[in-house]
C-alpha positions in Angstrom: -156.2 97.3 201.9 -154.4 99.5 199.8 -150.4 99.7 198.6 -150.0 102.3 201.2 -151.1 100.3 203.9 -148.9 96.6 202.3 -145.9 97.4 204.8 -147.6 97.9 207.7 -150.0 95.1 207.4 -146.8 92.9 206.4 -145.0 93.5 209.7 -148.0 92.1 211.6 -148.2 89.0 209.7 -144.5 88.2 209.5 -144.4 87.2 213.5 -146.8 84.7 213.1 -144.5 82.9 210.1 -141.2 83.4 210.6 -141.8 81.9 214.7 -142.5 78.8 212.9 -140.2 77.9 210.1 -136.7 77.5 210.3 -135.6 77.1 206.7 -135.8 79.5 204.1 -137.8 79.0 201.3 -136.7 79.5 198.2 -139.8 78.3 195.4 -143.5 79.0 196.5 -146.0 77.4 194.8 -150.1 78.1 195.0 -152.2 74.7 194.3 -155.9 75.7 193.1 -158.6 73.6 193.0 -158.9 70.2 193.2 -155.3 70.0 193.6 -154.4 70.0 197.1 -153.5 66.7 197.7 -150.3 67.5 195.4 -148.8 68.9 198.8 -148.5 65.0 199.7 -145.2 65.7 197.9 -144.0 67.8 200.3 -141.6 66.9 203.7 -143.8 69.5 205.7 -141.8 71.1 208.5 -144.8 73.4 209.1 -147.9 73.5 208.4 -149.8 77.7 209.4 -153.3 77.9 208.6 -154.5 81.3 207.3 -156.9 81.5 210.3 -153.8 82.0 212.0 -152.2 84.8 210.2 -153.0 88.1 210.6 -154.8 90.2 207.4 -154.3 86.7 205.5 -157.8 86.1 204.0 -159.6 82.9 204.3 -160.2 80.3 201.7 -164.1 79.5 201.6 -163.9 77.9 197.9 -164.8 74.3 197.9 -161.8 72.1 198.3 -159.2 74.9 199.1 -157.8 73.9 202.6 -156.7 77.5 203.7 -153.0 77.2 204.7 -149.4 77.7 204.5 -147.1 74.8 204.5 -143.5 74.8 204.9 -141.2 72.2 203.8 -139.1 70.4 201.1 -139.9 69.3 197.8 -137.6 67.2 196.3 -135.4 68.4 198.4 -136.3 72.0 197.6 -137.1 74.0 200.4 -140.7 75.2 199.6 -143.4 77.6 200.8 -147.3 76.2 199.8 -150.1 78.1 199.3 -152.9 75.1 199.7 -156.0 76.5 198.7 -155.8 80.4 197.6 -158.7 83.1 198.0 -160.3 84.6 194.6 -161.7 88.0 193.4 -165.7 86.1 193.3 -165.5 85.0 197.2 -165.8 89.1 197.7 -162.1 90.1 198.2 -160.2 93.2 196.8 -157.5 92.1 194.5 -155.3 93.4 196.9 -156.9 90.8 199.6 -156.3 88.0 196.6 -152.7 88.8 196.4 -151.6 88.9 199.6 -150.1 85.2 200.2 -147.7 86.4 197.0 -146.6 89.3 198.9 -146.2 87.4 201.9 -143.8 85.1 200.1 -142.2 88.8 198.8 -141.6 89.8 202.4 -139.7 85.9 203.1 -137.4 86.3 200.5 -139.5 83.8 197.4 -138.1 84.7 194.0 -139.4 82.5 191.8 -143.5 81.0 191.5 -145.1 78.3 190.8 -149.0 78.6 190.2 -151.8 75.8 189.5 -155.4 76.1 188.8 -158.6 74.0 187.1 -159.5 76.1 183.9 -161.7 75.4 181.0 -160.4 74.4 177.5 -160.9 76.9 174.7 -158.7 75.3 172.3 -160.1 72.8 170.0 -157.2 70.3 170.4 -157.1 70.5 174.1 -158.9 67.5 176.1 -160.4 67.3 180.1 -157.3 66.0 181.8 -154.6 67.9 179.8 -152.1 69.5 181.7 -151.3 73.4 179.9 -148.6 75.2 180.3 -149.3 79.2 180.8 -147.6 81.1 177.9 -149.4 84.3 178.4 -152.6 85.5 179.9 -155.6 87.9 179.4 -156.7 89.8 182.6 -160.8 90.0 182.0 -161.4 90.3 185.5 -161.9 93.9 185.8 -159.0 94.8 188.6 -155.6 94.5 189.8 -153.9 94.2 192.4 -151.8 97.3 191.4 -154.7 99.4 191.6 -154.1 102.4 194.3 -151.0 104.0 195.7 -148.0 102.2 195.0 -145.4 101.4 197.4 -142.1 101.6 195.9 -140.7 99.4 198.5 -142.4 96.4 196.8 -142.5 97.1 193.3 -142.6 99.7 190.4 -145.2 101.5 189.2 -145.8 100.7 186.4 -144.3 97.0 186.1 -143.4 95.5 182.4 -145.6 92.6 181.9 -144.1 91.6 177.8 -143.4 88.3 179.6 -144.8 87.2 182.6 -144.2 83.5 182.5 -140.3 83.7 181.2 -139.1 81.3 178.5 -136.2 80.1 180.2 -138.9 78.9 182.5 -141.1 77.4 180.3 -138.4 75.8 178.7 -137.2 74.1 181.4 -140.7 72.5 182.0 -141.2 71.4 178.1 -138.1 69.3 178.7 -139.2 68.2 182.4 -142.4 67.0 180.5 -140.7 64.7 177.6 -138.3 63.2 179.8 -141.8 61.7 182.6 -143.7 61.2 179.3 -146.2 63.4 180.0 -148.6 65.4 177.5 -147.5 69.4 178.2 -149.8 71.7 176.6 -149.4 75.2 176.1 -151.3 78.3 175.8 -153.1 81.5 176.6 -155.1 81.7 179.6 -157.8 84.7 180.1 -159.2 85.1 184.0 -162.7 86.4 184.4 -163.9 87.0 188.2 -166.9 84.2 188.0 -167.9 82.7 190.0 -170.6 81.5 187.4 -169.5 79.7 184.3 -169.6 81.2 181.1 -172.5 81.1 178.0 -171.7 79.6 174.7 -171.3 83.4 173.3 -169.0 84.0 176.2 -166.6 81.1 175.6 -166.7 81.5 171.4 -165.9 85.3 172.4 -162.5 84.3 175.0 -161.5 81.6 172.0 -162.4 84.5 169.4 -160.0 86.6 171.1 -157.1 84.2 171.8 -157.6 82.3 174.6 -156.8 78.7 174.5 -158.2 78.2 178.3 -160.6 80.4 180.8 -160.1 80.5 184.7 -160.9 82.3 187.9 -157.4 82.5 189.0 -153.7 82.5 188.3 -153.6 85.9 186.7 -154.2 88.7 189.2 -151.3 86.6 191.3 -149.0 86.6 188.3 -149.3 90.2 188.2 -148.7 91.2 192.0 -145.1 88.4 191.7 -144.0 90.3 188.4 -144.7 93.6 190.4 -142.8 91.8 192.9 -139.7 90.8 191.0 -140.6 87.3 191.1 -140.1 84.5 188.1 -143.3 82.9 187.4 -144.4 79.6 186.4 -148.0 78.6 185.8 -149.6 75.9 185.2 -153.4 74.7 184.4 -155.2 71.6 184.6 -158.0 71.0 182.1 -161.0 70.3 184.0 -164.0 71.0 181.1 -164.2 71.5 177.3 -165.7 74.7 176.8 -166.8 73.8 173.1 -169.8 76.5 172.0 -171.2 73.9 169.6 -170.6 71.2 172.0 -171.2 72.6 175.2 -172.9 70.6 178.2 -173.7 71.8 181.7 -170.9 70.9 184.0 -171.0 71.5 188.0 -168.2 72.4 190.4 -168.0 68.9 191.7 -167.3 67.5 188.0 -164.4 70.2 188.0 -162.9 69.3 191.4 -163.1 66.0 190.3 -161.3 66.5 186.9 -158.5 68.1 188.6 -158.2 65.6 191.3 -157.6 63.0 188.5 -155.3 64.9 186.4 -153.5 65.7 189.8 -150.9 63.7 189.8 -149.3 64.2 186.2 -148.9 67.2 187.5 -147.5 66.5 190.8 -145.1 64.5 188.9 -144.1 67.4 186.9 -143.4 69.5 189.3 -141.2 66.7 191.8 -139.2 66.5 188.5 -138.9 70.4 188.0 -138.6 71.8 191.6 -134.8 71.1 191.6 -134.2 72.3 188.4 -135.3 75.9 189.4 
């Protein structure tokens, strides 16, 4: 898929929304790993898996349910990625980015993204909630990469601040007021899928990362592109310590996030309206 082809490809997938949801959403949120069950939150009005969507990609990461629902949340009305695709499943980044630009095309202005990610940072714990400040793209791509349609963004998009203060402001407060442990920091996206060595991880830290993930960051840069207000959040799933460093397996991740789920769920019932 290239940006020549986006529009075109858009058009054919829009039917097979818009026939059925009546609202209008106005916040999308993506939940990654080990974080589905956040959805719980939402009053689903409908639910469209990606099966059923035209050019939408599948999801064949473990624990990532491969659908669109459509609802409110907190009495927001909300569009849900649950379960994304990523760069390592053996998509193009345009592939890995085309949920954002399908909530482009129905009218989504601001973003909310989740994913599991390693700690970096000393001072950060499994379990800690971390609020995206700024990113390093490691992957190798984007999803800019190729003709660009002007129709859905500029050329060459200004990314001096991705995740917008006003934004991250808002959640730092949201996060006092349910007594709940925000941190914040820098998160760098390789393309995995394999974890990273002890030179790797004292490398990403070496170069100011506070956590490392698979995700979150080639989507940022397609909703920026996009015009879209971005929010991003990652839950701590494994200390990536060099000097301290012990295998970990995907299950132990899954289940990291899946316990640290619900801060965040809470989090985001108690920010969604102010957004």
């Amino acid at each position: 898929m290239t940006m020549q082809t986006l529009g075109q490809m858009l058009k054919e997938s829009l039917p097979a929304l818009r026939s059925r949801i009546t609202s209008e959403p106005r916040v999308g949120i993506v939940l990654g790993s080990g974080l589905q069950r956040i959805a719980d939150a939402c009053i689903v009005e409908s639910t469209i898996p990606y099966s059923e969507i035209p050019h939408m990609p599948r999801s064949t990461a473990p624990s990532h349910r491969g659908q669109f629902l459509v609802g409110t949340w907190s009495g927001v009305p909300v569009m849900i990625m649950q379960g994304r695709v990523h760069y390592y499943e053996g998509y193009t980044m345009q592939q890995v980015t085309y949920g954002v630009r399908l909530m482009q095309v129905m009218g989504i202005r601001v973003l909310v993204l989740t994913n599991a990610a390693g700690a970096l940072n000393p001072l950060f714990r499994r379990g800690d909630v971390m609020l995206v400040a700024d990113h390093i793209n490691l992957t190798g791509d984007s999803p800019l990469i190729g003709p660009n349609d002007d129709e859905f963004g500029p050329r060459f998009p200004d990314m001096s601040d991705p995740y917008p203060e006003s934004l991250r402001a808002l959640a730092r407060t949201v996060a006092i007021e349910q007594h709940i442990t925000l941190r914040e920091g820098v998160l760098v996206a390789v393309h995995g899928p394999n974890l990273e060595t002890r030179s790797e991880y004292r490398f990403l830290r070496n170069i100011g990362a506070d956590a490392v993930g698979m995700s979150v960051v080639p989507e940022t840069i397609a909703a920026v592109h996009a015009g879209m207000r971005v929010l991003a959040f990652s839950i701590l799933t494994d200390e990536c310590f060099p000097d301290a460093l012990r295998a970990v397996t995907a299950d132990e991740i899954i289940a990291a996030a899946q316990e640290a789920a619900p801060k965040l769920e809470r989090l985001v019932t108690a920010l969604l309206p102010k957004l």
